[in-house]
C-alpha positions in Angstrom: 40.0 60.3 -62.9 38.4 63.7 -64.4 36.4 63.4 -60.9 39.3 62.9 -58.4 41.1 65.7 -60.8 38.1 67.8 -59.7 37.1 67.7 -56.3 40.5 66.8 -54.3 42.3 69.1 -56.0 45.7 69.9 -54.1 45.2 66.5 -51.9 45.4 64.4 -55.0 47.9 66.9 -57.1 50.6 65.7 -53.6 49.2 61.9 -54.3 50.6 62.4 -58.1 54.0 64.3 -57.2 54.4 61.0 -54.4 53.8 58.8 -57.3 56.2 60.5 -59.5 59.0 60.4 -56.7 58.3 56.3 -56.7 59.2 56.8 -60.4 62.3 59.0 -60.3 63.4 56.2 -58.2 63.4 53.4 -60.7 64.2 55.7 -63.9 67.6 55.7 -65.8 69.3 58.6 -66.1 71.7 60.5 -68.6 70.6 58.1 -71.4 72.0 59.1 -74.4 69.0 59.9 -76.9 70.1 57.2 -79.7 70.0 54.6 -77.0 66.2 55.5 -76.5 63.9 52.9 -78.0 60.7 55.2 -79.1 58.4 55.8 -81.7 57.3 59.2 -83.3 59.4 61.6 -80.4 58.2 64.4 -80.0 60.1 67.2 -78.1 59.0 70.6 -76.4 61.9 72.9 -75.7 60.2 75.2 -72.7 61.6 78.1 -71.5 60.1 78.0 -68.6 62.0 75.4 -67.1 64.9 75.7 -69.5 64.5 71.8 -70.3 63.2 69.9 -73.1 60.7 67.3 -72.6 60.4 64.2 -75.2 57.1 61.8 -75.6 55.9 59.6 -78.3 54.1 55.9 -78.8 53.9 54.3 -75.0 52.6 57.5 -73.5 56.1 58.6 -71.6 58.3 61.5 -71.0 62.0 61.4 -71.0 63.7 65.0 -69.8 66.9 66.5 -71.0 68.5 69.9 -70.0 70.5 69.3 -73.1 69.3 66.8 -75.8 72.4 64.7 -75.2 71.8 62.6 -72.2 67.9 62.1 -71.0 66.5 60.9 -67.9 63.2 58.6 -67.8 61.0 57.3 -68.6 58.3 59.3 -66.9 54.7 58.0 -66.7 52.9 61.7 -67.2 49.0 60.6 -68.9 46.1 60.0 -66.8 43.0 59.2 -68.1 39.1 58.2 -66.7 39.0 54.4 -66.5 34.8 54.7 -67.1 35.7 56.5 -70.6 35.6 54.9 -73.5 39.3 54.4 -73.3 39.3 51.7 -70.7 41.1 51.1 -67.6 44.6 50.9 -69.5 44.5 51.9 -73.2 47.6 52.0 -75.9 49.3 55.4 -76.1 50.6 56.5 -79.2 52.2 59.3 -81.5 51.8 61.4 -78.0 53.3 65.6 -78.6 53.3 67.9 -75.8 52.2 71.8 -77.2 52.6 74.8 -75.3 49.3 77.2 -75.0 47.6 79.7 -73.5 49.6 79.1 -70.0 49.0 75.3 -70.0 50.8 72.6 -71.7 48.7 70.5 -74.1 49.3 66.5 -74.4 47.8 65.4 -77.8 48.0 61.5 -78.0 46.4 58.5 -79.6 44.2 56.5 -76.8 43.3 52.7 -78.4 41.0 50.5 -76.9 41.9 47.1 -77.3 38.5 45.2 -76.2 36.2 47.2 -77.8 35.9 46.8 -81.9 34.5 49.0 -83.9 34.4 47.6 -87.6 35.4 44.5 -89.4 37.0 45.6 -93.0 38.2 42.9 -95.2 38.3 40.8 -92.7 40.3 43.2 -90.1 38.9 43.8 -86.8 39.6 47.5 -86.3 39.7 48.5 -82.5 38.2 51.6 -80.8 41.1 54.1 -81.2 41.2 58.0 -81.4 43.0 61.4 -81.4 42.5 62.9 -77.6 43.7 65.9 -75.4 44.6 65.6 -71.9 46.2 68.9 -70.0 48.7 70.2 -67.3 49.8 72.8 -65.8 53.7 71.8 -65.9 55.0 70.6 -68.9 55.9 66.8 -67.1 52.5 66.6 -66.2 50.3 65.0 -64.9 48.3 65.4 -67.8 44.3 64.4 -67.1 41.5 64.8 -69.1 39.4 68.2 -69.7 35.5 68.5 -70.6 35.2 66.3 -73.2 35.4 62.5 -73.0 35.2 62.3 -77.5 36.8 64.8 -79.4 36.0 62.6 -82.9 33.6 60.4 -84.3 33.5 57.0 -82.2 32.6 55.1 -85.8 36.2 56.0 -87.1 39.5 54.8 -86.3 41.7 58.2 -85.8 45.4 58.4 -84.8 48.5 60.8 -84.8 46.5 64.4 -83.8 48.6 67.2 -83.5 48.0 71.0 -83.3 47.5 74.3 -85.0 46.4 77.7 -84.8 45.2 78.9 -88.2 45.2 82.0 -90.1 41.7 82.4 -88.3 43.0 82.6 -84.8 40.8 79.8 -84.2 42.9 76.2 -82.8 42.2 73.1 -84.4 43.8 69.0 -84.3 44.9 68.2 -87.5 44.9 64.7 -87.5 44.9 60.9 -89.6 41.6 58.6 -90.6 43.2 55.1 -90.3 43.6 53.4 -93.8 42.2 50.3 -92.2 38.9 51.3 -92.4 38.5 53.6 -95.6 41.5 51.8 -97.4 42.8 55.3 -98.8 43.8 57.5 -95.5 43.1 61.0 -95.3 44.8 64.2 -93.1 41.6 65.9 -91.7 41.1 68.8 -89.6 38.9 69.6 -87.0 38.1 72.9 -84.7 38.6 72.9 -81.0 37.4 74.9 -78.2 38.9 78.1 -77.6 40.7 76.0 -74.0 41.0 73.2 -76.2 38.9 71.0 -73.5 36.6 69.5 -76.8 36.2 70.0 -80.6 33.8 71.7 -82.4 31.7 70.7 -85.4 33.0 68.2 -87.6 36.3 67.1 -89.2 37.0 68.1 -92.9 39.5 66.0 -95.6 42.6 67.9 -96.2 43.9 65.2 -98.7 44.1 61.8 -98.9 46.8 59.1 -99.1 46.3 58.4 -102.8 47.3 62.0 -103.5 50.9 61.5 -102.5 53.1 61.3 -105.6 56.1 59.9 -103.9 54.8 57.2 -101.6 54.3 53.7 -103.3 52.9 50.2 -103.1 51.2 47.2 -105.4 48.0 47.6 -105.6 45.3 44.5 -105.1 45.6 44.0 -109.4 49.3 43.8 -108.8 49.9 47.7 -110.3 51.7 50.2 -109.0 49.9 52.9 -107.2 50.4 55.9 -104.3 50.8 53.9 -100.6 47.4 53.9 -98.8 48.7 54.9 -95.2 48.9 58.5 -94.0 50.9 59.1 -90.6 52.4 61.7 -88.3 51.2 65.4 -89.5 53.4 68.3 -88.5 52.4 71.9 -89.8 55.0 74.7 -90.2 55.3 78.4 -91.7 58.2 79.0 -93.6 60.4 82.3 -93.1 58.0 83.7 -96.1 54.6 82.9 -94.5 54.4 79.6 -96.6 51.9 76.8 -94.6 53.6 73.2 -94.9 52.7 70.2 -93.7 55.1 66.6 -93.0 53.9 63.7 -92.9 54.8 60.1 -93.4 53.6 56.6 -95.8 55.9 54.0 -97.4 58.0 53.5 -100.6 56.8 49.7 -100.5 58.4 48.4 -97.4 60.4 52.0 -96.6 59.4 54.1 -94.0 59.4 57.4 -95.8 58.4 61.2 -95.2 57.5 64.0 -97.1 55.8 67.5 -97.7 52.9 68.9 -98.8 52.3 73.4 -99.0 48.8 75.1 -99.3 48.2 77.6 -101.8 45.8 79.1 -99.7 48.6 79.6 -96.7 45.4 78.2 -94.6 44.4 74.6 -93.6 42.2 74.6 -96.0 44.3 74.1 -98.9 44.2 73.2 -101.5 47.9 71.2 -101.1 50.0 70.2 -103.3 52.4 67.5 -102.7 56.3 68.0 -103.5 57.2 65.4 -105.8 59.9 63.7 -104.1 60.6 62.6 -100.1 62.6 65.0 -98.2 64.0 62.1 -95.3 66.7 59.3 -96.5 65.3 55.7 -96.2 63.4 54.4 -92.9 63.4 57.9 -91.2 59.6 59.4 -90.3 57.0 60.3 -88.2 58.2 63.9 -87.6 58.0 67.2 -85.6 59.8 70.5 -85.8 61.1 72.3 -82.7 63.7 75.4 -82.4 66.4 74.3 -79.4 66.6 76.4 -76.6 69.1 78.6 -78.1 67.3 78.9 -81.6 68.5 76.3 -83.5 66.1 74.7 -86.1 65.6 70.8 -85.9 63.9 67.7 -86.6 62.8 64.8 -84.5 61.9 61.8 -86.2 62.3 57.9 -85.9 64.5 55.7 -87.7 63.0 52.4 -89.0 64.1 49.1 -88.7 63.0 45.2 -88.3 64.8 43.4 -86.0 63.9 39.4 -85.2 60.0 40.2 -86.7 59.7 43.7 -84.8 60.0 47.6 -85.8 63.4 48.7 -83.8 62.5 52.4 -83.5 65.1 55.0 -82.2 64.5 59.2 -81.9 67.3 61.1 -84.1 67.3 64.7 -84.9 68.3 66.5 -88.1 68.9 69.6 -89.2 66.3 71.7 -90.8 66.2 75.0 -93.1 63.0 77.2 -93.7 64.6 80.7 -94.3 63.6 80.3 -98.0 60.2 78.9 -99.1 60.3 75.5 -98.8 61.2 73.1 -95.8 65.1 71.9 -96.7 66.2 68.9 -94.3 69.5 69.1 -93.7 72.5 66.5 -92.4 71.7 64.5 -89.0 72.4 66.5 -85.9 74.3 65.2 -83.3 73.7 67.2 -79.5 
């Protein structure tokens, strides 16, 4: 597809705005957002178009001019059939970011056929952290320079973006506690278009550092959860760096917050003691509407007949003072 992207340039941009007026034909629309069915949303309120655009797990794009009422789903990611991807790999945790003129879709790609590792007896599958690009924020998003932006050895998921202190971007982005059994937030550089990475990824903090998070441990003891999932980085109104991300209380779904001292990536970070989202919400992201208001999107959690039931909701969030303060569940 990187190819075809390439060399046909407008002839195949008209083939992909055909294929996306098949789409509109068969979409719903004015969906109201709690009767979404999605995993980690994410949302980009763009000015530009004065419309919001939501993605997550399943690599679609709903669009709102609102946040009440949503039409989709849009099929927006294209990627190379010959990468190591595959001809039709699992989307997940996608978030659209704004940059430099272009719109940035940072998603995890899994390949299903090929295995990577066995690990106590779990066949782990090729999956990583990835960046396609547009030029409109609903896409079509295709893929840039690089077909590998981390190692092909390690299981990677949930990437999401920063610009440091440095000026320099980078992914900030989960090593999959299947493999390594205590997961880790690691960070890695990218190129100044973001079109590869640069270098190699560096441990932030791992899972076992959370002091909130919870599970029985193989001797039956109580000890931090093993799973990290869904970073988010943020300043507060007094320069503060924070960071949300999700594990589990035993079998609840459960976010909290971690700050740097340094105000950098880098850390060191140090963990708030207690959660900061009520029981089977996570996997959140940060957004100001389009007239300034301060939210959160995040999932709620729920097994229905043997399956996670996963639903987008928004909240309310505070950062005028130094720490992140989640506030009562906003309704659009």
């Amino acid at each position: 597809m990187k190819k075809v992207w390439l060399f046909l340039g407008c002839s195949f941009f008209s083939l992909m705005l055909s294929a996306q007026r098949r789409e509109r034909l068969e979409i719903r629309e004015s969906v109201p957002l709690d009767s979404i069915v999605l995993s980690d949303p994410a949302i980009l309120a763009d000015r530009k178009t004065s419309a919001y655009y939501m993605t997550g797990t399943g690599g679609m794009l709903w669009k709102s001019s609102d946040l009440k009422y949503w039409n989709g789903p849009f099929r927006v990611a294209e990627t190379d059939s010959s990468s190591w991807m595959g001809p039709k790999p699992m989307i997940w945790a996608a978030e659209i970011h704004a940059y430099k003129d272009k719109y940035y879709y940072f998603a995890t790609f899994t390949n299903r056929s090929v295995k990577i590792d066995t690990v106590r007896g779990n066949e782990i599958e090729r999956r990583a952290s990835h960046v396609l690009v547009s030029d409109r924020p609903d896409g079509p998003y295709v893929p840039m320079q690089d077909s590998i932006y981390l190692p092909a050895d390690k299981p990677t998921l949930d990437g999401t973006f920063w610009v440091d202190k440095d000026g320099k971007p980078y992914m900030v982005y989960c090593y999959e506690w299947l493999q390594n059994w205590d997961g880790t937030i690691e960070k890695i550089e990218l190129k100044p278009d973001l079109s590869g990475a640069i270098g190699e990824g560096k441990v932030l903090f791992r899972a076992s550092d959370s002091p909130w998070s919870r599970e029985k441990g193989e001797d039956g003891k109580d000890r931090p959860n093993k799973v990290t999932d869904g970073p988010y980085l943020f300043r507060t109104a007094t320069g503060r760096l924070g960071m949300i991300w999700t594990s589990w209380i035993y079998d609840v779904y459960t976010q909290g917050v971690a700050y740097s001292e340094s105000g950098t990536l880098d850390g060191p970070w140090i963990h708030e003691q207690k959660h900061i989202t009520p029981p089977n919400y996570g996997h959140g992201m940060l957004f100001h509407t389009l007239d300034g208001k301060l939210l959160m999107a995040a999932h709620s959690h729920e097994a229905v007949d043997g399956r996670y039931h996963r639903v987008p909701h928004l909240f309310e969030v505070d950062l005028s003072g130094d720490k992140l303060v989640v506030g009562k569940l906003y309704t659009p």
